[in-house]
N, C-alpha and C positions, 0 to 999 in steps of 0.2 A: 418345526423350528429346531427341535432338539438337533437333528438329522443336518440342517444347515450349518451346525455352530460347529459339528464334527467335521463338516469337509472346510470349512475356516482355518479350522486346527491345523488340520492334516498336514500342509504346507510348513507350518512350525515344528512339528512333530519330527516331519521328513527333516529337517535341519538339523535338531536334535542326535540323528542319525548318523552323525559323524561330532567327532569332540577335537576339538582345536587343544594341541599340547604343547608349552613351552619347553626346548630340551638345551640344555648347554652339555658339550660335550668333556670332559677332562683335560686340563689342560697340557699339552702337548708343546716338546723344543724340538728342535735341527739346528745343526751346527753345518754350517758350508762351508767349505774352506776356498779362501781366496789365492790363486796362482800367477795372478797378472798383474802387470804394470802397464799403465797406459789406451791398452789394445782390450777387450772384453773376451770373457772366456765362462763357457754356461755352462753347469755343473746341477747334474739332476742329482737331488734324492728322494730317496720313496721314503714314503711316513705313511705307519700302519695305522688306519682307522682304531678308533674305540668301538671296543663291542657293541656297546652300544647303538652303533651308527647304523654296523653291519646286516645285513637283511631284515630289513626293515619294510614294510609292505605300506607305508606310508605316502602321502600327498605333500610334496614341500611349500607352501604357501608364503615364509619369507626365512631367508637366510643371510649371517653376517659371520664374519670372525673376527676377533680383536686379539691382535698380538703385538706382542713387542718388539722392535729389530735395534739388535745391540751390536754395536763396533766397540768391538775391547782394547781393537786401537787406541795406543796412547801417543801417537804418530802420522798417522795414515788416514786421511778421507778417503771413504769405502763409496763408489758411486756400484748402485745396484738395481736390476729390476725382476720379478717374480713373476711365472706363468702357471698354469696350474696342467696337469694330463693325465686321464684317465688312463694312458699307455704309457707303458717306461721300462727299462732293461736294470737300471739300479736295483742296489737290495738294502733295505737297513743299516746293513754292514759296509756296502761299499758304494758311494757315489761313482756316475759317469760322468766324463770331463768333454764337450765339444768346444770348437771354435766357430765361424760364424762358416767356415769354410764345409764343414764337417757335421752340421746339425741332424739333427735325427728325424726319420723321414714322418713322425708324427708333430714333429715343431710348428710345423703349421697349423695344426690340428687345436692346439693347445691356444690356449683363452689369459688374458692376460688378469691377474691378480693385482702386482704392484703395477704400478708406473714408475720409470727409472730416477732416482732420487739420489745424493748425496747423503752420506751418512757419515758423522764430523766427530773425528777421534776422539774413542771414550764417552758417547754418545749411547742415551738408549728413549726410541721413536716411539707412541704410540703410534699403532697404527688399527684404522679400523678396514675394514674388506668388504664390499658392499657388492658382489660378483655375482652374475644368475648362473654364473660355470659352479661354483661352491654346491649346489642343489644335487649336480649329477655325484658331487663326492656322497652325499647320504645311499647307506646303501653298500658302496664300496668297499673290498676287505682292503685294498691300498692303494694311491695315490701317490701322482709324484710332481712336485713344487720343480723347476726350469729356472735356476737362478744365475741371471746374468751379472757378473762382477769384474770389477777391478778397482785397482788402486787410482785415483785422481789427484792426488796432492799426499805429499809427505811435510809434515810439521817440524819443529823442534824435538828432536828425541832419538830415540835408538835406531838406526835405518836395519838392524839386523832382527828388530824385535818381528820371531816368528813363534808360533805360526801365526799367518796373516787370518782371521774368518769372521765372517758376518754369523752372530746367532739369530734366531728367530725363537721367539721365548714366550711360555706361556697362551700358545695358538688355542684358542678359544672358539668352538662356532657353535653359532647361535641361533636356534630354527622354531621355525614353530609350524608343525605339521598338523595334517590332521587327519586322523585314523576313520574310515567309514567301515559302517556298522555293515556288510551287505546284510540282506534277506530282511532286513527289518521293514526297509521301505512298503514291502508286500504285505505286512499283515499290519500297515499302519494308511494302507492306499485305501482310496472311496473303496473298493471295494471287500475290504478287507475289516472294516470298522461295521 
């Protein structure tokens, strides 16, 4: 009897063997700057992981991010959309600038984050990212955000007010992984009990 109630266990036990952890990572801005009127124009930059994130031997089980997107425009609707790429030539310090002519041969490759949206001068968006591309960023020492931009409509105001840029504020993500135990499973298995 006794010997039944342990291989009953076992199955819970083995569960046991990994711990589910909720992690939010520090929140994180990028500034893009906007170059265009009318016609769109995609401006990579790379944003450096949190230590945090960084090698990490981890199971992603769900992942989100919630950030803000701010148009400091006090003139200009900012229409914009976000991709996400584990590949990219940008540094911290310097964004790269394509056209739809001139894309980079990983643009394909890359996963889309936002969908293309209007953003209404002097505006600032929740937004939330609900992306299964986000997963591959855990892990990562950098990443790089593919943000398609231009100007859609000018308002009442200064048409000189530069510089034009969309921020992205406060970029939040949200996981909850979960670390297994190896070797444990074997001395918690029928035959190991």
């Amino acid at each position: 009897m006794r010997r039944h109630l342990l291989a009953l266990l076992c199955p819970l036990l083995l569960t046991a063997c990994s711990a589910d952890v909720s992690v939010d990572t520090p929140p994180q801005s990028v500034t893009i700057p906007v170059t265009s009127v009318a016609r769109a124009i995609h401006v990579e930059v790379a944003v450096d992981m949190p230590e945090e994130t960084q090698s990490l031997d981890v199971n992603v089980k769900e992942i989100t991010a919630d950030l803000t997107v701010v148009n400091p425009s006090k003139t200009f609707t900012l229409k914009s959309s976000a991709r996400l790429s584990l590949t990219g030539t940008a540094t911290p310090d310097e964004p790269k600038f394509y056209s739809d002519s001139n894309l980079p041969p990983y643009y394909a490759s890359s996963e889309e984050l936002l969908p293309q949206k209007e953003f209404a001068p002097n505006s600032s968006t929740p937004v939330l990212v609900n992306s299964p591309t986000l997963a591959k960023a855990i892990g990562k020492e950098r990443i790089w955000i593919i943000v398609s931009n231009t100007v859609t409509e000018a308002g009442v105001g200064n048409p000189l007010e530069l510089p034009l840029e969309l921020r992205l504020e406060n970029i939040v993500l949200h996981a909850v992984v979960s670390k297994p135990f190896e070797g444990l499973e074997g001395a918690l298995g029928p035959s190991g009990l």
